[in-house]
Structures are given as C-alpha cells and as structure tokens.
Backbone bond lengths (Angstrom), bond angles and torsions (degrees), N, CA, C in turn:
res aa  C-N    CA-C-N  psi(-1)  N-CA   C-N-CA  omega(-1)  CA-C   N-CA-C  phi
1 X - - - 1.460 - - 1.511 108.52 -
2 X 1.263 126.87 142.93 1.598 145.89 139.81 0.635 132.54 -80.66
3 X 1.593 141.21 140.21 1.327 133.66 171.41 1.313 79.95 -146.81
4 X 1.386 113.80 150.38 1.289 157.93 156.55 1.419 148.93 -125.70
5 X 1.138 123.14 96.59 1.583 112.65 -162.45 1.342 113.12 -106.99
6 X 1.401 120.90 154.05 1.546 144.53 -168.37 1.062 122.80 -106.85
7 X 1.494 143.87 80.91 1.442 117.13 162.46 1.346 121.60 -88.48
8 X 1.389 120.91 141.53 1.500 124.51 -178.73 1.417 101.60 39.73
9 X 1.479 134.27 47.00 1.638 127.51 165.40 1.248 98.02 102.54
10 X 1.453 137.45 -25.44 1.476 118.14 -151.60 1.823 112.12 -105.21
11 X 0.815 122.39 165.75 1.530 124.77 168.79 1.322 94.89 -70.38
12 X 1.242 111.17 120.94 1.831 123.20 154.98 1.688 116.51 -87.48
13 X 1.179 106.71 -44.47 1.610 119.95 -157.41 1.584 92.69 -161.65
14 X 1.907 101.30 132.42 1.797 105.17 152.40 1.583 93.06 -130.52
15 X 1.047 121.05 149.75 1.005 142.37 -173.06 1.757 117.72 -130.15
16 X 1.105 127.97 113.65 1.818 125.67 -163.23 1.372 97.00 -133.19
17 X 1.328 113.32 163.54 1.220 109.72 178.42 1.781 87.52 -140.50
18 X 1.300 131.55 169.02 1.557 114.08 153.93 1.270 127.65 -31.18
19 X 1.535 120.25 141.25 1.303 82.10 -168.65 2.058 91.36 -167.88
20 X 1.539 109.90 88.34 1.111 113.91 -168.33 1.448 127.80 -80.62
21 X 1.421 123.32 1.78 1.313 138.52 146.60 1.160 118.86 -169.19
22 X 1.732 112.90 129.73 1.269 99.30 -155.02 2.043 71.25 -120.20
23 X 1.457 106.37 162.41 1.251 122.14 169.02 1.665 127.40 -118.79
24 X 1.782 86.66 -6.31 2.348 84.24 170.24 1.736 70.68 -170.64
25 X 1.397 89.55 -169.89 1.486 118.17 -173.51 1.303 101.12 -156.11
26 X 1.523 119.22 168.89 1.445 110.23 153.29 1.636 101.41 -137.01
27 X 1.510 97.82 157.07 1.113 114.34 166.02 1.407 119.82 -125.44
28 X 1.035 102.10 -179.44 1.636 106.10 -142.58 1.248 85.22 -150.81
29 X 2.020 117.63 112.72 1.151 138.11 177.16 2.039 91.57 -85.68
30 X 1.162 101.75 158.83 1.986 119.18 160.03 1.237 100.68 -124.80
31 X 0.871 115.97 157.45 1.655 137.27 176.98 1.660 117.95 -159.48
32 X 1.568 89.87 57.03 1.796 80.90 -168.27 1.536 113.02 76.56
33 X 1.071 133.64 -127.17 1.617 122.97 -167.73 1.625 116.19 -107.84
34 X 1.527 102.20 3.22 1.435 109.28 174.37 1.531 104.08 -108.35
35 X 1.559 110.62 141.47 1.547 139.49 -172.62 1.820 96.16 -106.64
36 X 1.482 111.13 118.22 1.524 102.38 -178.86 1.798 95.05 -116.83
37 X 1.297 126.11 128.21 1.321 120.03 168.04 1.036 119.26 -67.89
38 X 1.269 125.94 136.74 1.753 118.08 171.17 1.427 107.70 -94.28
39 X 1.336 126.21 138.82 1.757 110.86 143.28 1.728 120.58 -67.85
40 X 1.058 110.54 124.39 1.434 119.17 170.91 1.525 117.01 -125.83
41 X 1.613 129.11 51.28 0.965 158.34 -118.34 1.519 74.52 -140.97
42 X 1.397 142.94 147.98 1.646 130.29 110.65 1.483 115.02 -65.49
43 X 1.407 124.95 -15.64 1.575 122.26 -167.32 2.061 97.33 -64.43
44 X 1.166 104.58 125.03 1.506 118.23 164.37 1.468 111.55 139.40
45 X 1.212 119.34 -163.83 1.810 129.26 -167.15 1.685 93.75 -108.08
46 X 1.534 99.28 128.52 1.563 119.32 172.40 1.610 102.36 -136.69
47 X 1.257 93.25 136.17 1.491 110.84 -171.65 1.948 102.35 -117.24
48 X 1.177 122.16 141.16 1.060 146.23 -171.94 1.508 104.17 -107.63
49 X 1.124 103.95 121.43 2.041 110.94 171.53 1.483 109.12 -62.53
50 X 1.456 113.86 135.63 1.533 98.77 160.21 1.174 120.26 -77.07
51 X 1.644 122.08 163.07 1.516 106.63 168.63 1.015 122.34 -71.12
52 X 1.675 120.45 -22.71 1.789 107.19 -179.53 1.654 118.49 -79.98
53 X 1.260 125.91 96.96 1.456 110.91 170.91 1.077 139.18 -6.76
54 X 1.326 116.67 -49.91 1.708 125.37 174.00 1.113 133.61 -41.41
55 X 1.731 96.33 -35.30 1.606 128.23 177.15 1.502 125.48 -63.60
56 X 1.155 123.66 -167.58 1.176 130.13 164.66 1.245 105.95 -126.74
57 X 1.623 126.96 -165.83 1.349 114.17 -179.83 1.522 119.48 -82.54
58 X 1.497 98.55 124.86 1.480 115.36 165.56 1.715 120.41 -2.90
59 X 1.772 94.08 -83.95 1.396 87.29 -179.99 1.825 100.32 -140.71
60 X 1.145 118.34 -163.22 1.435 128.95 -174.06 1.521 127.22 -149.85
61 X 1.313 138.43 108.51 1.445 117.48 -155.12 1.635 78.26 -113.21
62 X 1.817 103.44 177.49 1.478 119.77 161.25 1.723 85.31 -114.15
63 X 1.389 114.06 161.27 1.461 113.23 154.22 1.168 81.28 -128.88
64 X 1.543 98.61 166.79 1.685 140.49 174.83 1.430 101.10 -155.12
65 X 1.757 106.93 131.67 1.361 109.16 -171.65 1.333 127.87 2.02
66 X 1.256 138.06 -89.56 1.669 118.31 -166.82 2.146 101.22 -117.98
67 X 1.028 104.20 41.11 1.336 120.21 158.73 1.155 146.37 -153.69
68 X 1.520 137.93 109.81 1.186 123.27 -156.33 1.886 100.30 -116.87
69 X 1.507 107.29 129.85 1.596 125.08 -159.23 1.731 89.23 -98.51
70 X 1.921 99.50 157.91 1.904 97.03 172.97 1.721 82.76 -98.63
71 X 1.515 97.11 140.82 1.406 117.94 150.30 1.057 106.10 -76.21
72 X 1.292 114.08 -95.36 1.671 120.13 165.82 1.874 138.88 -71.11
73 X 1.419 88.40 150.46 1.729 82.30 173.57 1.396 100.56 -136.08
74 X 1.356 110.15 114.36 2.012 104.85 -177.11 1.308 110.84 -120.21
75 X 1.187 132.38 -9.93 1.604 127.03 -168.30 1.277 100.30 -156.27
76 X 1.807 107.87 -177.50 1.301 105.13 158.56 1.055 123.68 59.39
77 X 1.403 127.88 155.67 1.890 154.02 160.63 1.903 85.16 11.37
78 X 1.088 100.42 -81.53 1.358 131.88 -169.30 2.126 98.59 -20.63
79 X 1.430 84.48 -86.70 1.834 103.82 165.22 1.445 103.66 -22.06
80 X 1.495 127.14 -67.11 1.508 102.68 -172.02 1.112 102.09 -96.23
81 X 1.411 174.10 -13.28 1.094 134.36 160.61 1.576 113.48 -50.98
82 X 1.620 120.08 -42.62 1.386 101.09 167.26 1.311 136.22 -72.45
83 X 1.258 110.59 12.57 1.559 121.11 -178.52 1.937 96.27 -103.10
84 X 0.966 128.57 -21.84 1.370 129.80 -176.71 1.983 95.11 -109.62
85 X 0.751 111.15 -8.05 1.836 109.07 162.61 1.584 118.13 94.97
86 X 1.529 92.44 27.22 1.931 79.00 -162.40 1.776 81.43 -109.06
87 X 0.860 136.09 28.09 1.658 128.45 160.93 1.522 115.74 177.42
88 X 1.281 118.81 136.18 1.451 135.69 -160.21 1.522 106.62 -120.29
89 X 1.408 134.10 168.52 1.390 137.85 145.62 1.518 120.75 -60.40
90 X 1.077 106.83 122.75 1.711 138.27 -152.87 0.935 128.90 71.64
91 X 1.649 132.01 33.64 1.570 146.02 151.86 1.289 109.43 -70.46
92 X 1.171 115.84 129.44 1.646 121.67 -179.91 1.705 112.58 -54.62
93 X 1.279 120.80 90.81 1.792 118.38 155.07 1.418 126.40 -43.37
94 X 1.519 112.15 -46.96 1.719 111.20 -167.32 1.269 100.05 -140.74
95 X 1.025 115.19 110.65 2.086 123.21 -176.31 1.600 98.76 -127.16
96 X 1.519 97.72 145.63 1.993 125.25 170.35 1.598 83.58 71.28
97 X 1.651 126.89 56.85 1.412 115.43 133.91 1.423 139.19 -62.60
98 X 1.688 99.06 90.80 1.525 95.04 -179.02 1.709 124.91 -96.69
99 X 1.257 111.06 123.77 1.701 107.01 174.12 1.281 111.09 -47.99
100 X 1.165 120.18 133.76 1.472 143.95 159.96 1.264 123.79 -94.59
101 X 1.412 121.16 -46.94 1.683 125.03 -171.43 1.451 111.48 -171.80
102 X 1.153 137.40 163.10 1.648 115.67 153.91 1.004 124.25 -38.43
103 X 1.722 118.94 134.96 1.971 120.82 -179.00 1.028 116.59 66.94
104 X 1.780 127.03 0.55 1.659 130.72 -170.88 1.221 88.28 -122.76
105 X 1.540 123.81 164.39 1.209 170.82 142.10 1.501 140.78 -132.26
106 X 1.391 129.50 125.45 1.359 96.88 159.45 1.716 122.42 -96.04
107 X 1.260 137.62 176.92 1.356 132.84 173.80 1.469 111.96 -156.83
108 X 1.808 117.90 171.63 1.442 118.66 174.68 1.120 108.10 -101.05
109 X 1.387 155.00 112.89 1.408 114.63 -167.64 2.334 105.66 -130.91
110 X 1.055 74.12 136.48 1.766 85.85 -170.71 1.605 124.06 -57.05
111 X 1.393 118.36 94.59 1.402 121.48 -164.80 1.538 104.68 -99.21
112 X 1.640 122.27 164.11 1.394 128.71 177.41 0.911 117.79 -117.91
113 X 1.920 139.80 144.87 0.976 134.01 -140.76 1.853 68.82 -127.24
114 X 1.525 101.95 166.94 1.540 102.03 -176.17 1.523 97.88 -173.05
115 X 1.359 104.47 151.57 1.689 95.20 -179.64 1.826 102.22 -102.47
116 X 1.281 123.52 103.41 1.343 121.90 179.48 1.562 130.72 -45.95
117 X 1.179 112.88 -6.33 1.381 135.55 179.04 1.873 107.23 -93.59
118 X 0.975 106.90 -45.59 1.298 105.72 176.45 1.627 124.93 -101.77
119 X 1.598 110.85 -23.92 1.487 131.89 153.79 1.925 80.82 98.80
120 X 1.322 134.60 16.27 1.340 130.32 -156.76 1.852 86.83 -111.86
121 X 1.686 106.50 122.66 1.288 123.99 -161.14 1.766 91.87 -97.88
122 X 1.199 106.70 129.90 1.587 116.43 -178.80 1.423 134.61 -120.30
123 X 1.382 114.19 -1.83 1.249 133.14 153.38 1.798 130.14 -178.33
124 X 1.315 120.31 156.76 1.151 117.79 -171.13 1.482 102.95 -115.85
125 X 1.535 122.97 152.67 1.268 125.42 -169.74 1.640 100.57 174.64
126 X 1.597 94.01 137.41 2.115 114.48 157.98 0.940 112.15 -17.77
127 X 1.587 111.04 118.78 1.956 101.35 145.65 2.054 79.92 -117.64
128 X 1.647 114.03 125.18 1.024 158.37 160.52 1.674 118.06 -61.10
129 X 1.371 130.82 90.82 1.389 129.33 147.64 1.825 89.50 114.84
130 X 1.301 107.33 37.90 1.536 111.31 177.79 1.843 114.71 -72.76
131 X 0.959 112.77 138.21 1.465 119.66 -173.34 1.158 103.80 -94.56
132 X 1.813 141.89 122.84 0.877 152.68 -160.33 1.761 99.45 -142.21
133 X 1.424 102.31 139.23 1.881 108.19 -158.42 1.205 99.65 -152.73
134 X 1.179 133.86 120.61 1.595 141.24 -171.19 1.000 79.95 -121.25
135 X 1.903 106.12 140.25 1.325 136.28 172.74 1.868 108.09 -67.37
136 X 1.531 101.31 172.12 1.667 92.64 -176.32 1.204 133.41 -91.46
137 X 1.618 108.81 11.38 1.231 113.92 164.06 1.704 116.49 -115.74
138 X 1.020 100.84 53.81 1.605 121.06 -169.53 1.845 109.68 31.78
139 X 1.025 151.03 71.87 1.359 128.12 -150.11 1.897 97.42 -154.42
140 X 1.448 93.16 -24.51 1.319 85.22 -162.58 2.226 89.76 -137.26
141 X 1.190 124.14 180.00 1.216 129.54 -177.74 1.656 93.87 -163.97
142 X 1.525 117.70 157.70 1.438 141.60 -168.71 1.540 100.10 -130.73
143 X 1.247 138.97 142.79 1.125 138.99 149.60 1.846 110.57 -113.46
144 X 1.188 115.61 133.56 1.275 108.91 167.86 1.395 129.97 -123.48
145 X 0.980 150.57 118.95 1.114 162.07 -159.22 1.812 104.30 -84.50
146 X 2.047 119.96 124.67 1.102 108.93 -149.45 1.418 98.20 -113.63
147 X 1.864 118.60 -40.35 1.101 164.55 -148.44 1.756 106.50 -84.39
148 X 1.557 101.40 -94.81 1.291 119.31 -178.84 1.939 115.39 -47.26
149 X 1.548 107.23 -73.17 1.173 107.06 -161.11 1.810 78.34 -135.12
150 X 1.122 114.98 164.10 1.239 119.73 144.81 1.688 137.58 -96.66
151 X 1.466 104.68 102.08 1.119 117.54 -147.59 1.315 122.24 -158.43
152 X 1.427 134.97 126.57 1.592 141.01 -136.47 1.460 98.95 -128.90
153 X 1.609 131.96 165.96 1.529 137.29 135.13 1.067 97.38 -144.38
154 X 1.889 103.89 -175.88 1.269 94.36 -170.62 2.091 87.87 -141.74
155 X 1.696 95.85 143.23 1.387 79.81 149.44 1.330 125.22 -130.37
156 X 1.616 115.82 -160.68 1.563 110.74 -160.32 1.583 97.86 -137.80
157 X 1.231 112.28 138.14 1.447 131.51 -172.28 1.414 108.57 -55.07
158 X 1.112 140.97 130.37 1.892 126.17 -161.16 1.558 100.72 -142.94
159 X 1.390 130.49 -0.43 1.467 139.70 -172.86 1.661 106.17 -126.52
C-alpha cells in the first residue's frame, strides 16, 4: 500500500511499506480540516473526447486490473477502423498495465493506422512501453506514446 498526502498541492507525507505489486494507492487531499479521498484506481469507465466538437466522446474503455476493453466506439480513427471490421466493442484497447509509482504506469496500447485523405482505417497494431499518468485527483489519465510517434491523449473518469 501507498499513501500519500497533499496539502495545498504539496507532498506532506509518503509512506511505503514493501511492496511487490501494488494495483492503486490512495491519496489523501487536506483542505484545511477536511480529508477528501481520491480514487486512484485505473479500475472503471473512461471516456475520451472526440476531436470534433459536434461529437460526443470518441471512444470509452472499462479497465480491469491490467486491461482496459472499448465499450464504445463513436467517432474518429476509432469509427472507421470499426466500420471496415478490424475492431469491435470488447477488443482489448490497453493491455500489460504495469504500476510504476504513484500517477505512473506503463502500458501497450492499440493505435489505428488510417489514410486521412480518404478517412478509410487500414490496420490496427501495438505501440509498446506507453507511459500512462493520472492526474492527482484521480479524474483524468494521459497516455503517451514513446516508440512510434511522440504522441499523448487524454481520458476522463466517467463512473
């Protein structure tokens, strides 16, 4: 277990014990005389913004310990590869989530190749040793891409 506490933003106290796989932590916001728990869990439904405004969100995963599945696919990259058949709702998005530290992770996470001219999605494949960083009030997560391109999104806590 971890615990970590915050006053006004700052590290007050970390506290570790041995600790050969840990799967969340909590931290522990102050605010003056109130203690707010955070979830810092990846386990639950995170939804991703699309880029076009008009839209709604792009896509939606569930995670469960070291895999996170698409619920949804509504827009975007995403939309045509599942419109041309190479990925459905409940295909693994983010597989081999391993804890690293508080707010760190690493992960594999499944990107789409697409020809932007035609919007026609042409294959799916690994990006390998992705850095994944949840903000400190558990709410939001970063994936970054280290390998392929250098290249980030973000999603947002929705459960």
């Amino acid at each position: 277990m971890v615990r970590i506490c915050f006053i006004d933003g700052r590290i007050l106290a970390m506290i570790t014990a041995v600790v050969f796989f840990v799967s969340s932590c909590t931290i522990t916001h102050i605010q003056g005389e109130k203690e707010e728990p955070v979830n810092l869990s990846l386990d639950g439904t995170w939804a991703r913004d699309s880029r076009d405004e008009n839209e709604n969100d792009d896509i939606e995963i569930i995670i469960s310990g070291s895999t996170g599945k698409f619920l949804k696919i509504n827009s975007g990259n995403w939309k045509a590869a599942r419109d041309v058949g190479l990925v459905k709702t409940e295909d693994v998005k983010i597989k081999n989530i391993t804890y690293v530290s508080p707010l760190y992770w690493r992960c594999s996470d499944l990107y789409v190749d697409y020809d932007a001219n035609t919007g026609i999605a042409s294959r799916i494949d690994w990006e390998d040793n992705c850095d994944l960083v949840m903000s400190e009030d558990g709410k939001v997560f970063s994936i970054t891409y280290t390998q392929v391109a250098k290249f980030s999104y973000t999603f947002r806590r929705i459960d």
